[in-house]
C-alpha positions as CSV (number, residue, x, y, z in Angstrom):
1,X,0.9,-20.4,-32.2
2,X,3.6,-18.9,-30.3
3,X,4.3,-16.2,-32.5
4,X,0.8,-15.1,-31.9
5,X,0.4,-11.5,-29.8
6,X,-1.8,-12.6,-27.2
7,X,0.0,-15.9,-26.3
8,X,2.7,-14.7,-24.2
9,X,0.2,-11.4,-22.6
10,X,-0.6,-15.0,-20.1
11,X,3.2,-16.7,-20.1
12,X,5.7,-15.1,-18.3
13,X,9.5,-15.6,-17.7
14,X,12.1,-15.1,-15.3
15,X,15.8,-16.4,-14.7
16,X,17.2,-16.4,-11.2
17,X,21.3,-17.0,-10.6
18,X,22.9,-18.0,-7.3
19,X,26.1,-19.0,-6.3
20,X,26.3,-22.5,-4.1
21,X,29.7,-22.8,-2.5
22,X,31.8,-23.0,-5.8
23,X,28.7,-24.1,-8.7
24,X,26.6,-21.6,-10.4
25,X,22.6,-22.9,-10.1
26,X,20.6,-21.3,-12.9
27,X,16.5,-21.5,-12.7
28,X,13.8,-20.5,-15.3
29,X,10.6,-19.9,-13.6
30,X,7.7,-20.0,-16.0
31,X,4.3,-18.5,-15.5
32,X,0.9,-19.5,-17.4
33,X,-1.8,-18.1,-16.3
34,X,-2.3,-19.0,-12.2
35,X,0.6,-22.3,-12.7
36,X,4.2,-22.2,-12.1
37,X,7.0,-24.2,-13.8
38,X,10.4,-24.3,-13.4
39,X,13.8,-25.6,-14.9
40,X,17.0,-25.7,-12.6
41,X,20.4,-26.5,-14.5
42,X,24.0,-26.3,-12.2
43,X,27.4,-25.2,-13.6
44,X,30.0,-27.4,-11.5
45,X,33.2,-25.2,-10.1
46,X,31.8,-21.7,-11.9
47,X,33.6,-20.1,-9.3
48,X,37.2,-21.7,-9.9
49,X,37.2,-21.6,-13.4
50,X,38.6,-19.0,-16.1
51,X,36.3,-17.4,-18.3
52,X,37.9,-19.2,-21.2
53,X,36.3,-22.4,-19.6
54,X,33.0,-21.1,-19.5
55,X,31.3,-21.2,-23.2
56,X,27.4,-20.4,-23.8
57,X,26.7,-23.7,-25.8
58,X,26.8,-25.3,-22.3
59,X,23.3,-23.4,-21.2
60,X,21.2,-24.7,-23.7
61,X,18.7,-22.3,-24.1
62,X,17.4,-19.7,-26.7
63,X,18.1,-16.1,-26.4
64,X,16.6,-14.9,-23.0
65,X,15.4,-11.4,-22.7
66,X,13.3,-11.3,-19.8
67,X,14.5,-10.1,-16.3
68,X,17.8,-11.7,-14.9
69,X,18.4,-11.6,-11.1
70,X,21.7,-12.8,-9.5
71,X,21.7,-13.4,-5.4
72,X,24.9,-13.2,-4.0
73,X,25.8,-15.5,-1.0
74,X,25.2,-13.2,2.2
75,X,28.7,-13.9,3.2
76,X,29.9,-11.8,0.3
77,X,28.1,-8.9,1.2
78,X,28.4,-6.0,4.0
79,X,25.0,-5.1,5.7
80,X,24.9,-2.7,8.1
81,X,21.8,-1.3,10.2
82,X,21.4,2.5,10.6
83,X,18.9,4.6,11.9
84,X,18.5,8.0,9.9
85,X,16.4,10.7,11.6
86,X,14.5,11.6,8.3
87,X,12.1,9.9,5.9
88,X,13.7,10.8,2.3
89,X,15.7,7.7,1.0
90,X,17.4,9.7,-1.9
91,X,18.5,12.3,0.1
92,X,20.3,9.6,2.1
93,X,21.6,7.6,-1.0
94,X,22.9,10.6,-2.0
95,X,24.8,11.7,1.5
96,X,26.4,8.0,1.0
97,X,27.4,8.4,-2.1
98,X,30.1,10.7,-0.1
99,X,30.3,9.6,3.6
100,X,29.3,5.6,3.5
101,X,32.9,4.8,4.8
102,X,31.1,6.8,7.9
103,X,28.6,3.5,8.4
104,X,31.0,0.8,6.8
105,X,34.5,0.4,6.7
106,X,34.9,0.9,2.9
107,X,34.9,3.8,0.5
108,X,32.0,4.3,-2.1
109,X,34.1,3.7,-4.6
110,X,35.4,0.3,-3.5
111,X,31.8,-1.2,-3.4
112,X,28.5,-1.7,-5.1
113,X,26.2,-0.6,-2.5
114,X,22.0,0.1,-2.1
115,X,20.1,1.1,0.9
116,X,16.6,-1.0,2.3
117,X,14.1,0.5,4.5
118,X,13.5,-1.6,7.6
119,X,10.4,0.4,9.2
120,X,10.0,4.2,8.0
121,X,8.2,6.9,10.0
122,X,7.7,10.5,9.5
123,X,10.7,11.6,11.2
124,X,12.7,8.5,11.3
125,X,14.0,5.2,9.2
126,X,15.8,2.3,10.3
127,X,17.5,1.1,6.9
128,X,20.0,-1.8,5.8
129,X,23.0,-0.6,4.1
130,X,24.2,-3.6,1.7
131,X,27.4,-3.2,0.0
132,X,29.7,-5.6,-1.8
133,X,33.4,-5.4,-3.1
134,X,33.3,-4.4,-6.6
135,X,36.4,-7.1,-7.0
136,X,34.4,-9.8,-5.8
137,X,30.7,-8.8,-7.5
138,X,33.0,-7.8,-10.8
139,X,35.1,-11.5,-10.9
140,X,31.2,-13.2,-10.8
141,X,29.9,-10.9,-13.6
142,X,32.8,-11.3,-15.8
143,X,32.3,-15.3,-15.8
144,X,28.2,-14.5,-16.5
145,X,29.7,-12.5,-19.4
146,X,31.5,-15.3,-20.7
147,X,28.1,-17.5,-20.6
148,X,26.4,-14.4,-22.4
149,X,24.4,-13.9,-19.3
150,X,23.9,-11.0,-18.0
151,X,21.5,-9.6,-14.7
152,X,19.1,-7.3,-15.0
153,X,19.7,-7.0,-11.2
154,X,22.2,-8.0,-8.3
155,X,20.4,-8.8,-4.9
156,X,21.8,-10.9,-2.0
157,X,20.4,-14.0,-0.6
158,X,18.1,-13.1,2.0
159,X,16.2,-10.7,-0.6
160,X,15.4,-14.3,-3.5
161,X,13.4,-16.0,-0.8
162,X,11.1,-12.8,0.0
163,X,8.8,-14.2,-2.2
164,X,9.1,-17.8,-1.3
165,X,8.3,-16.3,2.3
166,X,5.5,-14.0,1.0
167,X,2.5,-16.2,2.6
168,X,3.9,-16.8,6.0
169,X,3.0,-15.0,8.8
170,X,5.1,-14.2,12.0
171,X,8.6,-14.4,12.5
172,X,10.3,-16.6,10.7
173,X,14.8,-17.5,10.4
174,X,16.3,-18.2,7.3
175,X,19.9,-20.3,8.7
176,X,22.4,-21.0,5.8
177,X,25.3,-22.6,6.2
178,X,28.2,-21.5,4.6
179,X,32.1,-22.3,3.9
180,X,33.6,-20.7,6.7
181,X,30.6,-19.4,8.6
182,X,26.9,-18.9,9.2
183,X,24.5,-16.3,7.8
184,X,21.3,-15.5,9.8
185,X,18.0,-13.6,8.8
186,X,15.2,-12.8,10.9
187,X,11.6,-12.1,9.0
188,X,8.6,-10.4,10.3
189,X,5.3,-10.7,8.6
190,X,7.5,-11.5,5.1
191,X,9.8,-8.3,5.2
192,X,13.8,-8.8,6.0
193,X,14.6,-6.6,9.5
194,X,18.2,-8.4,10.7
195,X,20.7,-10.0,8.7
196,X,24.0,-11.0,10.0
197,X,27.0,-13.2,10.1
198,X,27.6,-15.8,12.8
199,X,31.1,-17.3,13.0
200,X,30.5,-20.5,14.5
201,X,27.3,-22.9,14.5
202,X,26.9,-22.3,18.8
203,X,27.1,-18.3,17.9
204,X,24.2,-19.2,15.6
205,X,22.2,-20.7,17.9
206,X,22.2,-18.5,20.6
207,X,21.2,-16.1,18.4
208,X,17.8,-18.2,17.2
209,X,17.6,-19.1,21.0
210,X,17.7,-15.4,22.2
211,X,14.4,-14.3,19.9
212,X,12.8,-17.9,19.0
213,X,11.0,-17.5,15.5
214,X,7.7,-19.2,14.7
215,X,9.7,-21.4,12.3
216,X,13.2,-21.9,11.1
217,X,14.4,-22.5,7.6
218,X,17.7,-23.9,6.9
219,X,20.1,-24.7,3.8
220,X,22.6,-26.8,4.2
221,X,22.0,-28.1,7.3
222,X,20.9,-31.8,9.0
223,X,18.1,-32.6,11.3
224,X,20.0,-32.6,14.3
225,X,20.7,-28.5,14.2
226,X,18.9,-27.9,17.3
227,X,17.5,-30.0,19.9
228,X,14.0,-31.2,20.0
229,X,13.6,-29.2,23.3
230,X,12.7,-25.8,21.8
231,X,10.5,-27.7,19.8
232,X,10.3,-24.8,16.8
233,X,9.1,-26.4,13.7
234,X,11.9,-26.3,10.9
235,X,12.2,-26.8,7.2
236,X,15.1,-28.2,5.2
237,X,15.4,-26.4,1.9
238,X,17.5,-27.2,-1.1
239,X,20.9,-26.0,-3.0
240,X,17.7,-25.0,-5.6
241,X,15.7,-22.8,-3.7
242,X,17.8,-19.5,-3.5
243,X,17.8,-19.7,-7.4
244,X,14.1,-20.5,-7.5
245,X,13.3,-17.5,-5.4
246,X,15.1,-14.8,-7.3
247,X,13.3,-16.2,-10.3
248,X,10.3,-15.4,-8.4
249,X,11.4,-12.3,-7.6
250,X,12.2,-11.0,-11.4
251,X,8.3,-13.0,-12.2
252,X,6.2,-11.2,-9.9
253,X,7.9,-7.7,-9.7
254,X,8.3,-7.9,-5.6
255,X,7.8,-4.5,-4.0
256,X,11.8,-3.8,-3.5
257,X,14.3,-2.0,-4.7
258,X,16.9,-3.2,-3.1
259,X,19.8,-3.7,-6.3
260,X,23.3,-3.4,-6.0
261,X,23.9,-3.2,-9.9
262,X,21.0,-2.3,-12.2
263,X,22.3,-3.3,-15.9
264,X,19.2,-2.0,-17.8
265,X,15.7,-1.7,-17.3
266,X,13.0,-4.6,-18.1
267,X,12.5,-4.8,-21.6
268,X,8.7,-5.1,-23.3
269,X,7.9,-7.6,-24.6
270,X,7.5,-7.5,-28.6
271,X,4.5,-9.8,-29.0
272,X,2.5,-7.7,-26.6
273,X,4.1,-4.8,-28.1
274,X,2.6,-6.0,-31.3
275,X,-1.1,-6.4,-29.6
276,X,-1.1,-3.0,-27.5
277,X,-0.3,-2.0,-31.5
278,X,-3.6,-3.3,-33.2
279,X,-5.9,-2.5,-30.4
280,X,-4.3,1.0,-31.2
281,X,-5.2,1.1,-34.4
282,X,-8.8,0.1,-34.0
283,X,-9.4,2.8,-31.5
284,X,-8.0,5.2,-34.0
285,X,-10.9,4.1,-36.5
286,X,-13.3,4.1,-34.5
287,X,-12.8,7.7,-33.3
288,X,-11.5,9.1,-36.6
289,X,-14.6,10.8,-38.0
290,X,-15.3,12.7,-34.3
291,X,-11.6,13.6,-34.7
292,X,-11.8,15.4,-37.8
293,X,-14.8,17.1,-36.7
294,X,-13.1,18.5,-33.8
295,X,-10.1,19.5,-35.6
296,X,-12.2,21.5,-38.2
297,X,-13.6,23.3,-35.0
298,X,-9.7,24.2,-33.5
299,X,-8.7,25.5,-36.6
300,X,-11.5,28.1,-36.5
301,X,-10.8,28.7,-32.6
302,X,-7.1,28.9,-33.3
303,X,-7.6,32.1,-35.9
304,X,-10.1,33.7,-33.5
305,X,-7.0,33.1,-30.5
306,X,-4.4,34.9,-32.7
307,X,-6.7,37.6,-33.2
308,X,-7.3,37.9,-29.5
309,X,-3.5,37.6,-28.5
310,X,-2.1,40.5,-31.0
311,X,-4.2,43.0,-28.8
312,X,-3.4,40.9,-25.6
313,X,0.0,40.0,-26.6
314,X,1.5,42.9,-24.4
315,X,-0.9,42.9,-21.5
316,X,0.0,39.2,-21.1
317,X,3.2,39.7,-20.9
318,X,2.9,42.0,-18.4
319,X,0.9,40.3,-16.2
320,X,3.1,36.9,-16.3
321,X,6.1,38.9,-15.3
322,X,4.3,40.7,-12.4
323,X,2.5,36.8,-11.6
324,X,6.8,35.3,-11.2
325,X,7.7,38.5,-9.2
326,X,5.1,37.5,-6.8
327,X,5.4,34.1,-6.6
328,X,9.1,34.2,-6.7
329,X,9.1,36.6,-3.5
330,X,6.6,34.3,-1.5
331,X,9.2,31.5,-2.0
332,X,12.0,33.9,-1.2
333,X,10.2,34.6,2.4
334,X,8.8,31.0,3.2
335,X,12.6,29.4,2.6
336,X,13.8,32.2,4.9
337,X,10.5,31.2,7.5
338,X,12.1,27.9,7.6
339,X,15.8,28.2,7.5
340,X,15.6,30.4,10.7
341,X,13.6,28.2,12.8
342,X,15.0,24.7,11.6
343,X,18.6,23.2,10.9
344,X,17.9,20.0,8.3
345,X,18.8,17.0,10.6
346,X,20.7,16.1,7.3
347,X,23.3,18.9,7.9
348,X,23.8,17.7,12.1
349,X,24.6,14.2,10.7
350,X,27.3,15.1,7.8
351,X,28.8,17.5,10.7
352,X,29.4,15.1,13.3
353,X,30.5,12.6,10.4
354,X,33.5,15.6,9.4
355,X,33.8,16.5,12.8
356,X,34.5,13.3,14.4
357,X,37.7,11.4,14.4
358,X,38.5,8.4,13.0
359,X,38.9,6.5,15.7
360,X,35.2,6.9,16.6
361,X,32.3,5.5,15.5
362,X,28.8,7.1,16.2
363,X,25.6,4.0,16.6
364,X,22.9,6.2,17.3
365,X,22.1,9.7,16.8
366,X,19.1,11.1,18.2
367,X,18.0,14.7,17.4
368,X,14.5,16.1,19.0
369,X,14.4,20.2,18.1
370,X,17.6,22.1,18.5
371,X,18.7,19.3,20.9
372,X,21.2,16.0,19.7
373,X,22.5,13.0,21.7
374,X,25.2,10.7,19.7
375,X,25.8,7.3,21.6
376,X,28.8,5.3,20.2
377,X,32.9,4.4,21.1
378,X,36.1,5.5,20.4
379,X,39.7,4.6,21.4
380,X,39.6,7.8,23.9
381,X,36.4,9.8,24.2
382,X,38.0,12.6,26.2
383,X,38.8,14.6,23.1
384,X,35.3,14.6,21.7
385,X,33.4,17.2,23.7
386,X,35.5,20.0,22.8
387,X,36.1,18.6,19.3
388,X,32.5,18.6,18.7
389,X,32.1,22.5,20.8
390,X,34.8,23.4,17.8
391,X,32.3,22.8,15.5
392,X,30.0,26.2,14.6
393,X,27.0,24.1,14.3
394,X,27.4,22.6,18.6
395,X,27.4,24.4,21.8
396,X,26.9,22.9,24.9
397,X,28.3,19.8,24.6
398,X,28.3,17.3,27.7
399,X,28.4,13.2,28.8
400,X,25.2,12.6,29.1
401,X,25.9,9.3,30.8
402,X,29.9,8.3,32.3
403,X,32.2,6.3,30.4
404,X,32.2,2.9,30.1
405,X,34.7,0.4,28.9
406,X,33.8,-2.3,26.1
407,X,35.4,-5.7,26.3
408,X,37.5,-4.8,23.0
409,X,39.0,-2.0,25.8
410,X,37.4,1.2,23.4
411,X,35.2,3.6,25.3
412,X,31.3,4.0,25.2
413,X,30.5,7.4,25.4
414,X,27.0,9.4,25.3
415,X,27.1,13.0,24.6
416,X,24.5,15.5,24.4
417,X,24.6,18.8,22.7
418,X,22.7,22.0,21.2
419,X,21.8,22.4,17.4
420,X,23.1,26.4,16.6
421,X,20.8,27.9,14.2
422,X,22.5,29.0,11.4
């Protein structure tokens, strides 16, 4: 029965991988119809041991081929918030594919990296930049090679519990504790907007304390986190649920594209293959005789059109040509329209990232018109303004607001400026 076509079209599979202090957990979430099953099986020590101690006859299993996810531990992974004064994601993947060590403190080429939308507007995006070492990500897929696994797709923890979270409403905290620290998430309506590490367990819960969510969740923790007299309702979950949510995440295709490494796209599968097939072949039938009807009737049409275009072959020609010329110079004069009213915000932000030392680092950039204000610190600010006036594309540049001190001793600066038109 299971090598019929129209069995698996309501039977579904997914695998979802996750790394639990040193032990690999490995769940297949199965789908039939509206019911859910699931297997869970733990490799003890993946982390520690060689590849040569890792063989595939441990994972009983058949050959899978459905999707794959991996979820890295958030510890692992770099995530950095930024807003970005425009609403085109790929322009921006593409600026980082040259100037991330501008947000993070790694090059592109030492990490695996992806962007994630927070909240996007017309003119504006808050996004999460998530980037791991390639050493690290690379020593995990190596081993998953040695098991003859490997992920369709690399996310990080927070992402494999979207859909466990898909139902809850409000703002909810997903607490894990980890080896040497803490990792904390903060949900709204079921979409990830912070995500950060806390060093100690009091750093943690000031953090909860300072924006209480409408519930916690927590892995690896006891009852006793925090005291009864907040009085926020809490769930333990288990070393299984990580795994069980990126499974879930590969089953129901969740609206995100967040992926650090994308090893090949989801394959079809053969059986519906097969089906799509047959119901082909009937439709072909039952339309064939209409079919040749209508071909008998293009053939005629096609020798009356080569009889019209050997008289109109020239004038056709002629008019096309004249048709680009036109077009081509209403393009020519709308490109110059724009480029002498409007700098691309793009432009002002790649400047100020050549422009300004490394010393600095820029938080926020603002940009309304021909008008900027960057808002950051550096080890000296004084150097900035005519640094940035040096630059073709600023004039005008001014504190907006004095200079402060940060605890760390750098100096906060906010400097405002004028956008040349170029």
């Amino acid at each position: 029965m299971n090598k019929l076509p129209f069995v698996s079209m309501f039977s579904q599979r997914a695998m979802g991988l996750s790394i639990n202090g040193n032990d690999l957990v490995i769940t297949t979430v199965c789908r039939k119809l509206v019911k859910y099953t699931h297997e869970t099986f733990k490799i003890k020590d993946f982390i520690l041991k060689d590849t040569t101690q890792l063989n595939p006859s441990i994972i009983q299993r058949e050959k899978f081929v459905e999707e794959i996810i991996l979820s890295l531990p958030r510890e692992l992974a770099i995530v950095r918030e930024i807003d970005y004064p425009h609403s085109n994601l790929k322009e921006l993947r593409e600026a980082l594919g040259y100037q991330l060590d501008s947000f993070i403190p790694f090059k592109n080429e030492d990490v695996y990296f992806d962007i994630h939308p927070v909240s996007q507007a017309r003119h504006e995006t808050k996004v999460l930049i998530v980037a791991v070492k390639k050493p690290e990500l690379d020593n995990i897929l190596l081993k998953l090679q040695a098991l003859e696994i490997t992920p369709s797709r690399v996310i990080i923890s927070p992402f494999a519990f979207l859909p466990i979270l898909e139902e809850k409403k409000g703002t909810v905290v997903l607490a894990s504790k980890n080896t040497s620290n803490y990792s904390y998430n903060l949900f709204e309506n079921s979409h990830l907007v912070i995500s950060s590490i806390a060093k100690t367990e009091v750093e943690l819960t000031n953090q909860i304390k300072t924006k209480p969510p409408d519930e916690i969740l927590l892995i690896n923790f006891n009852n006793g986190f925090l005291s009864n007299e907040y009085k926020i309702p809490f769930q333990l979950l288990d070393e299984y649920s990580e795994s069980y949510g990126a499974g879930l995440y590969g089953l129901s295709n969740y609206p995100c594209n967040l992926s650090l490494v994308k090893f090949h796209k989801k394959r079809l599968n053969t059986q519906i293959t097969s089906m799509c097939f047959f119901i082909g072949l009937l439709m072909l039938f039952a339309f064939l005789i209409p079919y040749i009807q209508k071909i008998n009737n293009l053939a005629l049409l096609k020798t009356v059109n080569t009889q019209i275009k050997s008289i109109k072959k020239d004038v056709s020609t002629v008019e096309k040509i004249h048709e680009r010329i036109t077009a081509l110079d209403e393009t020519i004069t709308h490109v110059n329209n724009i480029r002498e009213k409007y700098t691309p915000r793009l432009d002002v932000i790649l400047e100020l990232a050549k422009v300004l030392p490394n010393d600095a680092w820029a938080k926020a950039v603002t940009i309304a018109g021909n008008s900027f204000e960057l808002e950051g610190d550096a080890v000296s600010s004084t150097n900035l303004i005519p640094t940035l006036e040096s630059s073709p594309l600023f004039s005008g540049v001014g504190l907006s607001s004095p200079v402060t001190k940060t605890q760390s001793g750098r100096e906060k600066f906010r400097i405002r400026g004028t956008i040349e038109k170029h």
